[in-house]
C-alpha positions as a Markdown table, in Angstrom:
| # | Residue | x | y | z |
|---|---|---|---|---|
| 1 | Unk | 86.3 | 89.8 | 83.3 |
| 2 | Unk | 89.8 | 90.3 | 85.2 |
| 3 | Unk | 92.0 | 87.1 | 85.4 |
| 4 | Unk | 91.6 | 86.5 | 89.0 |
| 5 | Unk | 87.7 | 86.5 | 88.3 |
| 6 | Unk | 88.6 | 84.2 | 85.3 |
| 7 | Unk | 90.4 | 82.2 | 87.8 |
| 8 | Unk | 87.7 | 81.6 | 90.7 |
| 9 | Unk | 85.0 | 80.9 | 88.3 |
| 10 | Unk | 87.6 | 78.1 | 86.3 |
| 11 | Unk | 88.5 | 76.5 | 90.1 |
| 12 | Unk | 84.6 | 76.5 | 91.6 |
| 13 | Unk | 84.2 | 74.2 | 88.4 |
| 14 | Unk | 87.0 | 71.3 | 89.6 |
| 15 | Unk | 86.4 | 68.6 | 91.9 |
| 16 | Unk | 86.0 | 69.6 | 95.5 |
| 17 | Unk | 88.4 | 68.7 | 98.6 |
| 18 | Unk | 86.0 | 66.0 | 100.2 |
| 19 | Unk | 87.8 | 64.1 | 103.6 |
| 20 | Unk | 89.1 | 60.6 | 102.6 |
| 21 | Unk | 88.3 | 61.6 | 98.7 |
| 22 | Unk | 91.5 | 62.7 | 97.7 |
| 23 | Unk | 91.0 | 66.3 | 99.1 |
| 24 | Unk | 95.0 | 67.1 | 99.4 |
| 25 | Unk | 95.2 | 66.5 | 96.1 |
| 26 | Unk | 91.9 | 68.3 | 94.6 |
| 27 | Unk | 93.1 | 71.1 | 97.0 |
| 28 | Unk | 96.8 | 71.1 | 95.3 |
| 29 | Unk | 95.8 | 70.8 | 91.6 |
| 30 | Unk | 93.6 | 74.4 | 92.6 |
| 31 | Unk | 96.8 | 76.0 | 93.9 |
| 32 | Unk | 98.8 | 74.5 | 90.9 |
| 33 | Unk | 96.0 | 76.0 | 88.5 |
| 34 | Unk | 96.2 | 79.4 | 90.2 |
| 35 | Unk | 99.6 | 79.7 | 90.1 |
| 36 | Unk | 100.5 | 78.0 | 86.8 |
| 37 | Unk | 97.9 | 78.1 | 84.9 |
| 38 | Unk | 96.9 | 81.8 | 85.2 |
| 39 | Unk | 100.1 | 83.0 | 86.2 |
| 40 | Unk | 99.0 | 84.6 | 89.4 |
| 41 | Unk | 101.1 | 86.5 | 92.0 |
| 42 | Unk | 101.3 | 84.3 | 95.1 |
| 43 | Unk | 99.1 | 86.8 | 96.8 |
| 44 | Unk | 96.4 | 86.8 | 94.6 |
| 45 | Unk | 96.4 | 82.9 | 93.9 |
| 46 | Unk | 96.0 | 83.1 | 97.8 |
| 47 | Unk | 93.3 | 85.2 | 98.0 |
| 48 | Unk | 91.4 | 82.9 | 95.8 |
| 49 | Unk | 92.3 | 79.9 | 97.4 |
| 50 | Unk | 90.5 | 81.2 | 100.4 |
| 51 | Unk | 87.5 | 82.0 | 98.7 |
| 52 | Unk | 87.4 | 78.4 | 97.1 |
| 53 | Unk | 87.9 | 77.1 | 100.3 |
| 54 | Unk | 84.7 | 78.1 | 101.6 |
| 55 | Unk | 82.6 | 77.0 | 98.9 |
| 56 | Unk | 84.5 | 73.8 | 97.6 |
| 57 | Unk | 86.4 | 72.2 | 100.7 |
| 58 | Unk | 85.1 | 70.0 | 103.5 |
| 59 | Unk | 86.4 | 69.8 | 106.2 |
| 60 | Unk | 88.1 | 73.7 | 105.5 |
| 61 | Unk | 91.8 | 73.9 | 105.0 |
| 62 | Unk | 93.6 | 76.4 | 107.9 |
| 63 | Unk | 95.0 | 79.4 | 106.8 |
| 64 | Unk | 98.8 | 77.7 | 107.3 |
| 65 | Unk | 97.7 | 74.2 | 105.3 |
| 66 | Unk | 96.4 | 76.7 | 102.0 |
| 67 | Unk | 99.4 | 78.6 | 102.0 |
| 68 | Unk | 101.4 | 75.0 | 102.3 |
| 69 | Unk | 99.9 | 74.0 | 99.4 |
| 70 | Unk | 99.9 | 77.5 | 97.4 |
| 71 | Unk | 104.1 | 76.7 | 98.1 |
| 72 | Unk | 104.1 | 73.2 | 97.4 |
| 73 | Unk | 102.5 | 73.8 | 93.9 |
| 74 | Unk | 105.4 | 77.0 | 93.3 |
| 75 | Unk | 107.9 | 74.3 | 94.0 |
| 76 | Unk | 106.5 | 71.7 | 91.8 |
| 77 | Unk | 107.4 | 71.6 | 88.0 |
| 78 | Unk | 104.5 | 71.8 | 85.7 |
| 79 | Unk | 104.2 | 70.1 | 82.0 |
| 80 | Unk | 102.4 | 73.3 | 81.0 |
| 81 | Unk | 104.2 | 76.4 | 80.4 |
| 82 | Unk | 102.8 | 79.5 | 82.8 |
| 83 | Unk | 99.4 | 81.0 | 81.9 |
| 84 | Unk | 98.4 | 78.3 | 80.2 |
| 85 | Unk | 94.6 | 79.1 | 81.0 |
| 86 | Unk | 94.6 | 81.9 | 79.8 |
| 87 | Unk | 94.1 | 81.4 | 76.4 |
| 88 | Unk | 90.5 | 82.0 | 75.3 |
| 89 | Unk | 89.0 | 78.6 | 74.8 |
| 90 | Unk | 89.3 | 77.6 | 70.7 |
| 91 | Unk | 92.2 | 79.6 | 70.6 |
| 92 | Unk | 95.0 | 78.5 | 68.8 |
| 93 | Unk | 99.1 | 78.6 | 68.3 |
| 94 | Unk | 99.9 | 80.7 | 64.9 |
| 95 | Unk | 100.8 | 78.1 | 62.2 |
| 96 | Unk | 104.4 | 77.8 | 61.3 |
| 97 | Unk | 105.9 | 79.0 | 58.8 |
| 98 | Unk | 106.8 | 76.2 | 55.9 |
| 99 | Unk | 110.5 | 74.1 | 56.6 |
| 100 | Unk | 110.3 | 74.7 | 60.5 |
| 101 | Unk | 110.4 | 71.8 | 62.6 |
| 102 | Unk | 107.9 | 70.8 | 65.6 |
| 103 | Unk | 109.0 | 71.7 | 69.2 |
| 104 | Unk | 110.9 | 68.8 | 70.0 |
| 105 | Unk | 109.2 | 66.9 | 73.0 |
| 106 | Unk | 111.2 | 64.2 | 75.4 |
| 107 | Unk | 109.7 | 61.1 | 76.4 |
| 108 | Unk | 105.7 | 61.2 | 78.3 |
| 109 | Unk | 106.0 | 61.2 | 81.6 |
| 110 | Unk | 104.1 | 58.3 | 83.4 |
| 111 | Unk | 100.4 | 58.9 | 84.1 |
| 112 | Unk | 99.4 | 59.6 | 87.9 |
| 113 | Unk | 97.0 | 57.3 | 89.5 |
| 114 | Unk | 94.6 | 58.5 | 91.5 |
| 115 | Unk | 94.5 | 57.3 | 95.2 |
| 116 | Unk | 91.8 | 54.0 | 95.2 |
| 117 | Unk | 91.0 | 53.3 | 98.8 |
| 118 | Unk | 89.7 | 49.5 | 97.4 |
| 119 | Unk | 93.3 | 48.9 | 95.7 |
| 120 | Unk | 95.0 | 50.3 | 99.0 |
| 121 | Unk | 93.5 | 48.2 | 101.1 |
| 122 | Unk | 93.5 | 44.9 | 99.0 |
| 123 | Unk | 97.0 | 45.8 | 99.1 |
| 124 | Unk | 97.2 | 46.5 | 102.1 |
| 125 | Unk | 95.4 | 42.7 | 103.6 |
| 126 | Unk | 98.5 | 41.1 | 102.3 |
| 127 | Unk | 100.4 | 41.9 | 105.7 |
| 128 | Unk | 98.2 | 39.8 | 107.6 |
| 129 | Unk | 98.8 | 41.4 | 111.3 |
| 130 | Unk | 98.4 | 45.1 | 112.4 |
| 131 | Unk | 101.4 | 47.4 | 111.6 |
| 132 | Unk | 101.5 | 50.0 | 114.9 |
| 133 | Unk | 103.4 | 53.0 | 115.4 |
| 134 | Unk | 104.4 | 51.5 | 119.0 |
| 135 | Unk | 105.4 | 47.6 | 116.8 |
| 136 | Unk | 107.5 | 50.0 | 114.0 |
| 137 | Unk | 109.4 | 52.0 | 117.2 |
| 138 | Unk | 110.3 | 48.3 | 118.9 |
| 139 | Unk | 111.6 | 46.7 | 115.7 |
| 140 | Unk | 113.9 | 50.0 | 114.9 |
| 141 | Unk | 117.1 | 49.0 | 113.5 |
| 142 | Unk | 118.3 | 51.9 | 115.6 |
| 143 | Unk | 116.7 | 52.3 | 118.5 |
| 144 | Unk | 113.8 | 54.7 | 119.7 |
| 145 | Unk | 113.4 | 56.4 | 122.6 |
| 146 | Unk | 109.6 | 56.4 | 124.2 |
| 147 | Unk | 107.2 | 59.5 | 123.1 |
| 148 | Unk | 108.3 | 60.8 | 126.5 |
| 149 | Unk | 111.6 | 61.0 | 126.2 |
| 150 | Unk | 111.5 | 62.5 | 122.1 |
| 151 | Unk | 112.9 | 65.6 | 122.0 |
| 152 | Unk | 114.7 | 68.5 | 120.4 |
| 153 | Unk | 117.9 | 65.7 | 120.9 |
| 154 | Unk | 116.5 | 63.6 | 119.0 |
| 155 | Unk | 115.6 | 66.0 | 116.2 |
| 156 | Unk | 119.5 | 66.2 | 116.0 |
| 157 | Unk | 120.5 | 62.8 | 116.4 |
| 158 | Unk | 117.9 | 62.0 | 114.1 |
| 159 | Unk | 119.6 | 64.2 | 111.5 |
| 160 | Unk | 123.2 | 63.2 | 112.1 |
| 161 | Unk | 122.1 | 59.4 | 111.6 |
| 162 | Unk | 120.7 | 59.8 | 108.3 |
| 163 | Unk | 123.3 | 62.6 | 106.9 |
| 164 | Unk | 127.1 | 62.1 | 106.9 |
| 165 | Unk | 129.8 | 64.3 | 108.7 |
| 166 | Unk | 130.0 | 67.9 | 107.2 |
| 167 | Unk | 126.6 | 67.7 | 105.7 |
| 168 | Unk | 124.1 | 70.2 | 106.5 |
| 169 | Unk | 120.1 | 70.4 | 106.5 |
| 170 | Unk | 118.2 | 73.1 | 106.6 |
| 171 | Unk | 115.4 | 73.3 | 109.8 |
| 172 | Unk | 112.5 | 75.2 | 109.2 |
| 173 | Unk | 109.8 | 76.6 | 112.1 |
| 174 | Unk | 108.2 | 78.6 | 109.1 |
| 175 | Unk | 107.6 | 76.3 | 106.2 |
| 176 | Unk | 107.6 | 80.0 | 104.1 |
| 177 | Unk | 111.0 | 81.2 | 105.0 |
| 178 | Unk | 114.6 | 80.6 | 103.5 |
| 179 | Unk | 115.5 | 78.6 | 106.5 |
| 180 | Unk | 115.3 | 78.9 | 110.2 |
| 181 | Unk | 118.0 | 76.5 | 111.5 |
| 182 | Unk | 121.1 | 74.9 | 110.1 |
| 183 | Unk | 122.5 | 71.8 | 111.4 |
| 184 | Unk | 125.9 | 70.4 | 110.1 |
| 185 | Unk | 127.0 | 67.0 | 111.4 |
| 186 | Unk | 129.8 | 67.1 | 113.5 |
| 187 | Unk | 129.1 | 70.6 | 114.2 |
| 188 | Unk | 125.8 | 71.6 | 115.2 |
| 189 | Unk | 123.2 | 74.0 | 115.1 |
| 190 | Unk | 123.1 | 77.3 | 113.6 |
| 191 | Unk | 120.0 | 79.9 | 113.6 |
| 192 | Unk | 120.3 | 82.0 | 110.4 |
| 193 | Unk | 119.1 | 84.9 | 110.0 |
| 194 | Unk | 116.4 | 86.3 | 107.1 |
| 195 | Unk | 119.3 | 88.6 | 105.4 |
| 196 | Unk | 121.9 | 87.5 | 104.0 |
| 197 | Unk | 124.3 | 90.0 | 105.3 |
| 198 | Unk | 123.9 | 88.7 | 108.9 |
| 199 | Unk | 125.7 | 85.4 | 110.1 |
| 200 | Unk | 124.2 | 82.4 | 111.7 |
| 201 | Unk | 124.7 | 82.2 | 115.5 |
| 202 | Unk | 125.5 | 78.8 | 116.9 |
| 203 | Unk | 122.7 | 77.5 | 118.3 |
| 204 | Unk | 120.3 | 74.2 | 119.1 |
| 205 | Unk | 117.8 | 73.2 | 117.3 |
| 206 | Unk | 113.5 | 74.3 | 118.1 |
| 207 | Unk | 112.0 | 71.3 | 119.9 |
| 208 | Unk | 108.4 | 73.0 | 119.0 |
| 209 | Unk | 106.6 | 75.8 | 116.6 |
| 210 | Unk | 103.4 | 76.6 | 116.4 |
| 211 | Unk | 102.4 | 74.7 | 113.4 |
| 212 | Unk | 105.7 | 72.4 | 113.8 |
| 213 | Unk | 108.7 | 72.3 | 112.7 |
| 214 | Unk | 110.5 | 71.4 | 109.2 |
| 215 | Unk | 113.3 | 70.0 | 107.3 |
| 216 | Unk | 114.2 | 69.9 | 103.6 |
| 217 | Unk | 115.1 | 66.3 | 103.1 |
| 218 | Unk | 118.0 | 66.7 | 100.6 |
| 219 | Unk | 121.4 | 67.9 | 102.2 |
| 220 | Unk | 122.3 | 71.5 | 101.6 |
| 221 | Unk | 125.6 | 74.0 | 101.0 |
| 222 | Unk | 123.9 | 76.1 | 103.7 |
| 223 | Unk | 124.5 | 79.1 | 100.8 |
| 224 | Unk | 122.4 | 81.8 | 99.4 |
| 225 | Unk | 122.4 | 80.9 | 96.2 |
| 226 | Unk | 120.6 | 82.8 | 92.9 |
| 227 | Unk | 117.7 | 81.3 | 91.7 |
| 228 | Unk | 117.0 | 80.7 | 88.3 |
| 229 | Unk | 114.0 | 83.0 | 88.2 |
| 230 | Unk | 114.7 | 84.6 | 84.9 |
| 231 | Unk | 116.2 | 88.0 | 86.6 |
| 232 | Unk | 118.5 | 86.7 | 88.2 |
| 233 | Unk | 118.1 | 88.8 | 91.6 |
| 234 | Unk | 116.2 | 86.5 | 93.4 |
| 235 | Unk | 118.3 | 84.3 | 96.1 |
| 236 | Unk | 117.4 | 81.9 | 98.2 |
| 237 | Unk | 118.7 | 79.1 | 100.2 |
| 238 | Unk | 116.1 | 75.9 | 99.5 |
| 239 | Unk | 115.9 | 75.6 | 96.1 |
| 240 | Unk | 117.7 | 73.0 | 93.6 |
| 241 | Unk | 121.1 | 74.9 | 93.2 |
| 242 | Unk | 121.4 | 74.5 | 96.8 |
| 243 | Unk | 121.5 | 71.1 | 97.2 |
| 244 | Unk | 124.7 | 69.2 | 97.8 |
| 245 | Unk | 122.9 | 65.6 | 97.0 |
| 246 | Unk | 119.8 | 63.9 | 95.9 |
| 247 | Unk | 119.2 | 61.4 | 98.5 |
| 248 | Unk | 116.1 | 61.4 | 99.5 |
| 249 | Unk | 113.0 | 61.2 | 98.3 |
| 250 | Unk | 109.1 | 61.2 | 100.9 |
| 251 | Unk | 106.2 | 59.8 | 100.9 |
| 252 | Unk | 103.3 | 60.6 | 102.7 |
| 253 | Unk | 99.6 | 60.8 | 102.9 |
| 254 | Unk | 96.4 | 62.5 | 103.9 |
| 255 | Unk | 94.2 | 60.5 | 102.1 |
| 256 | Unk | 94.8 | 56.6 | 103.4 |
| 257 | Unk | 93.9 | 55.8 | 107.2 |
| 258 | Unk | 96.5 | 55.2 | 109.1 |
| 259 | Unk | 96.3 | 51.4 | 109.3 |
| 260 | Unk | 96.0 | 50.7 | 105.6 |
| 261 | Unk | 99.1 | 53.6 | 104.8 |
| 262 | Unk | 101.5 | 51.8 | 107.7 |
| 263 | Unk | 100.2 | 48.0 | 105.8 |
| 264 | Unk | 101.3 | 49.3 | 102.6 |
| 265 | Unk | 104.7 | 50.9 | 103.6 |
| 266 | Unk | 105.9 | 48.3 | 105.1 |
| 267 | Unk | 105.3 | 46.1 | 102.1 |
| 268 | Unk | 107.2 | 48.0 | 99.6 |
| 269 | Unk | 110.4 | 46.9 | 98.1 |
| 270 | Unk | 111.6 | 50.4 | 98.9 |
| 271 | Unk | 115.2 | 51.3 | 100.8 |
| 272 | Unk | 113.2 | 53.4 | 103.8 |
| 273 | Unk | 115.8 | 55.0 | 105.9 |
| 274 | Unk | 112.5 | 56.4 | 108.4 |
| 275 | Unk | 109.3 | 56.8 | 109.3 |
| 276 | Unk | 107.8 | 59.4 | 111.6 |
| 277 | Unk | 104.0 | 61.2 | 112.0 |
| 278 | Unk | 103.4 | 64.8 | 110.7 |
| 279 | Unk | 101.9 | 65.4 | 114.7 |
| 280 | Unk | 98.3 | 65.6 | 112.3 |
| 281 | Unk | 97.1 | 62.7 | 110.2 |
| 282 | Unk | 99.9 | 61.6 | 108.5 |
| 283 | Unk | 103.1 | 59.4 | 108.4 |
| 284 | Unk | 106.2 | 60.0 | 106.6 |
| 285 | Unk | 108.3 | 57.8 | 104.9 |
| 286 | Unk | 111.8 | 58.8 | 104.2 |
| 287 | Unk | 112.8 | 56.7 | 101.1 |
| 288 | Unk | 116.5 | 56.4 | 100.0 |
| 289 | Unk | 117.1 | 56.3 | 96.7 |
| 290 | Unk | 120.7 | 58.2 | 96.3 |
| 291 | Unk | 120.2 | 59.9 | 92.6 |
| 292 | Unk | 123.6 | 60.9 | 90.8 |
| 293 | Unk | 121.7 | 64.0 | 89.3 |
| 294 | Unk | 118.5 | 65.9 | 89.5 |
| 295 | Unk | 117.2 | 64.0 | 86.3 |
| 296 | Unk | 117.8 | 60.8 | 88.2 |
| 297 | Unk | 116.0 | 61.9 | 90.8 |
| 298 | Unk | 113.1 | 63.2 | 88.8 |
| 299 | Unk | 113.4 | 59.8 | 86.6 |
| 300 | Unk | 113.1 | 57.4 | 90.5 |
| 301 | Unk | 110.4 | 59.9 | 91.0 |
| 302 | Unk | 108.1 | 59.4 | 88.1 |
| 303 | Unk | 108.6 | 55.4 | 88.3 |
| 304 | Unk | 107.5 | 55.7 | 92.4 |
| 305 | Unk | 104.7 | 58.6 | 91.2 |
| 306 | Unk | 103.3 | 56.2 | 88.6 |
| 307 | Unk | 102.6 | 53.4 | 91.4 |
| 308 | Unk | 102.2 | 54.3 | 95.1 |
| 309 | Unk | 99.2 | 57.6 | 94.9 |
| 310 | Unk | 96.9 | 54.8 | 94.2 |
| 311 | Unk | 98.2 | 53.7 | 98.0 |
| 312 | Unk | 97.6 | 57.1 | 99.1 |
| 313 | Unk | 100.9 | 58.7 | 98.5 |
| 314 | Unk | 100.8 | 62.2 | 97.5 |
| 315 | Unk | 101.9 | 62.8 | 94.4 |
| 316 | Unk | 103.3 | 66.4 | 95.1 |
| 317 | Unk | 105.0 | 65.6 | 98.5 |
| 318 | Unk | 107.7 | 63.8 | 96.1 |
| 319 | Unk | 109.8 | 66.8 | 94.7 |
| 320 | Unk | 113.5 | 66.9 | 95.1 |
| 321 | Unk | 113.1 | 69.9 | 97.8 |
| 322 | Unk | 110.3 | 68.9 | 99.7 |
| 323 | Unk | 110.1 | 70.1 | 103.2 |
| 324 | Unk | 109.3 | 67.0 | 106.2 |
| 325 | Unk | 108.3 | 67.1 | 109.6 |
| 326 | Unk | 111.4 | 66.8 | 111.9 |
| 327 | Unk | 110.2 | 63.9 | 114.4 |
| 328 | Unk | 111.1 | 64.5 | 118.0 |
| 329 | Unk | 109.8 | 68.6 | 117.8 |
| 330 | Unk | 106.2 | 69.5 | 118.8 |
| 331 | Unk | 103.6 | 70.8 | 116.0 |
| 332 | Unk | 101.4 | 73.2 | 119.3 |
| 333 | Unk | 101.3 | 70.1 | 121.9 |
| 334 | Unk | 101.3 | 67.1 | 119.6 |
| 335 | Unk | 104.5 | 65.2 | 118.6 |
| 336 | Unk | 105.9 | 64.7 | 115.2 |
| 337 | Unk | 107.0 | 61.2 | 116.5 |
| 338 | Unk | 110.0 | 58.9 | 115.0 |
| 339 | Unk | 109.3 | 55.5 | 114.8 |
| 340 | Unk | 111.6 | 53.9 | 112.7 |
| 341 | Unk | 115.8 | 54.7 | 112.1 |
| 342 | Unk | 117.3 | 52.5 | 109.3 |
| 343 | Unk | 119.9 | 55.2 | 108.1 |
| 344 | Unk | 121.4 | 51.9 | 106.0 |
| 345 | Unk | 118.1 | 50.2 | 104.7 |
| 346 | Unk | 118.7 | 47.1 | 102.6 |
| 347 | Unk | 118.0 | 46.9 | 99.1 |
| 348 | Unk | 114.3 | 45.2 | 97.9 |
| 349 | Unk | 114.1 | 44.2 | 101.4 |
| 350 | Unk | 110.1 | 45.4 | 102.6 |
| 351 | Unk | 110.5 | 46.2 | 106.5 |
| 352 | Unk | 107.7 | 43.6 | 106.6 |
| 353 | Unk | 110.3 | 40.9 | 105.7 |
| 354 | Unk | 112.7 | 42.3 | 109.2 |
| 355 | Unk | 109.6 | 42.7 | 111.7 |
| 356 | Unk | 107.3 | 39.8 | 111.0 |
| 357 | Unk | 107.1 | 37.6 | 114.0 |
């Protein structure tokens, strides 16, 4: 049996993607198994994503969302080293040889809850009036403009609120690219180009793409820098050697109705600088939490990723280089909508505590 048939048979055997049953995150933990665990080519583990999704998903994932996720599990670090499933099963490690130590192991990470729609909205009854979108844009610290009036301007003042001068952010109208658009505070926009022998053009920012439009949420040199891939050849301007600070970190979720996600978020004891809608079913929370490292980040991570997926938060939308929708551009005609600016939030202050009447 080749691996990839190895692979399809192993991923028809896990949970399926069910609506409002944790699907994003049965659908992710396939992409992470093709990818990690039988160290598949992007390509392949693609190919048999697809043919999982017709037998295990419901509703069906688009093309775009599969390949999202096939990315989203490239970016995410895994506990297991690569091809981990592809050890027959019984098969075992050669013993070592007498005097030699065990593979040192750092501490265990926290366990992930699964998302528990009873615990989110038990949770969620504490806030004892209805959190809107409309009540969230009214009570902004900064204000909002109306639906109407969001635009690609307010894509860019959005992004010189929440990053200081000289800082620059990477914009994104295909989630799969290197960058589409650069913006540096105090300077503008840039469109860069998909070599890196060609310079960036001055330029404004998309106000719409066909499946929306993106930003990494960490600040970036704006560089193509060499990945650490092993051969050194690889280059690329989005992963972790390219960011200039750990700021940020998202939440979001595809698996908690609106209502009940809003409920929760505005509960949380959590420094959110923003909150805008994906132009789908979900809205984003843009938490501060201003890491000195990359192993800060991952440890504010891990304490948040222990806690919130039981809320709905999706576990995998919190790595350091996690792409966001940029509120104010259009995902075909619906708008990724910001309705909430706090580019200061206080600290162990829930917005609940600011907008209760």
């Amino acid at each position: 049996m080749t691996t990839e048939n190895r692979a399809l048979a192993y991923v028809l055997t896990l949970p399926p993607s069910m609506a409002k049953q944790g699907g994003h995150n049965a659908a992710f933990r396939v992409a992470s198994c093709l990818l990690w665990g039988f160290d598949l080519s992007r390509e392949n583990a693609l190919a048999i994503m697809r043919e999982w999704n017709q037998q295990r998903a419901n509703p069906l994932w688009s093309e775009a969302e599969l390949s999202h996720k096939i990315d989203s599990a490239a970016a995410a670090p895994s506990k297991y080293a690569r091809g981990y499933l592809l050890r027959e099963k019984g098969e075992k490690t050669a013993p070592q040889s007498a005097g030699v130590a065990a593979l040192p192991t750092g501490p265990e990470r926290p366990r992930i809850p699964a998302y528990d729609p009873a615990k989110a909205e038990q949770f969620a009854a504490a806030c004892r009036f209805p959190i809107t979108l409309d009540l969230l844009a009214k009570r902004s610290p900064v204000a909002i403009p109306s639906p109407a009036d969001q635009n690609a301007t307010t894509s860019e003042a959005f992004l010189s609120a929440l990053y200081p001068e000289g800082e620059s952010v990477l914009v994104f109208t295909d989630f799969r690219s290197q960058g589409d658009f650069l913006w540096t505070v105090g300077k503008g926009g840039f469109r860069l180009a998909r070599q890196r022998q060609v310079a960036p053009v001055s330029s404004r920012l998309p106000g719409s793409g066909k499946e929306g439009v993106w930003f990494l949420i960490q600040p970036v040199t704006g560089e193509w820098t060499i990945q650490n891939t092993g051969d050194g050849t690889r280059y690329g301007r989005r992963h972790g050697a390219c960011v200039s600070s750990w700021r940020y970190l998202l939440l979001e979720s595809d698996d908690a109705p609106e209502a009940i996600w809003l409920r929760c978020l505005v509960q949380l004891p959590i420094r959110i600088s923003a909150m805008y809608t994906s132009g789908g079913r979900s809205v984003h929370a843009l938490v501060r939490v201003d890491a000195s490292s990359k192993a800060d980040y991952d440890a504010s991570r891990d304490v948040i990723r222990s806690v919130l997926p039981v809320m709905g938060a999706d576990p995998a939308a919190m790595t350091g280089v996690r792409l966001s929708r940029l509120p104010g551009c259009l995902r075909g005609d619906r708008l990724q909508r910001l309705v909430w600016l706090d580019p200061e939030p206080p600290a162990d202050l829930p917005i609940l505590d600011r907008i209760a009447p």
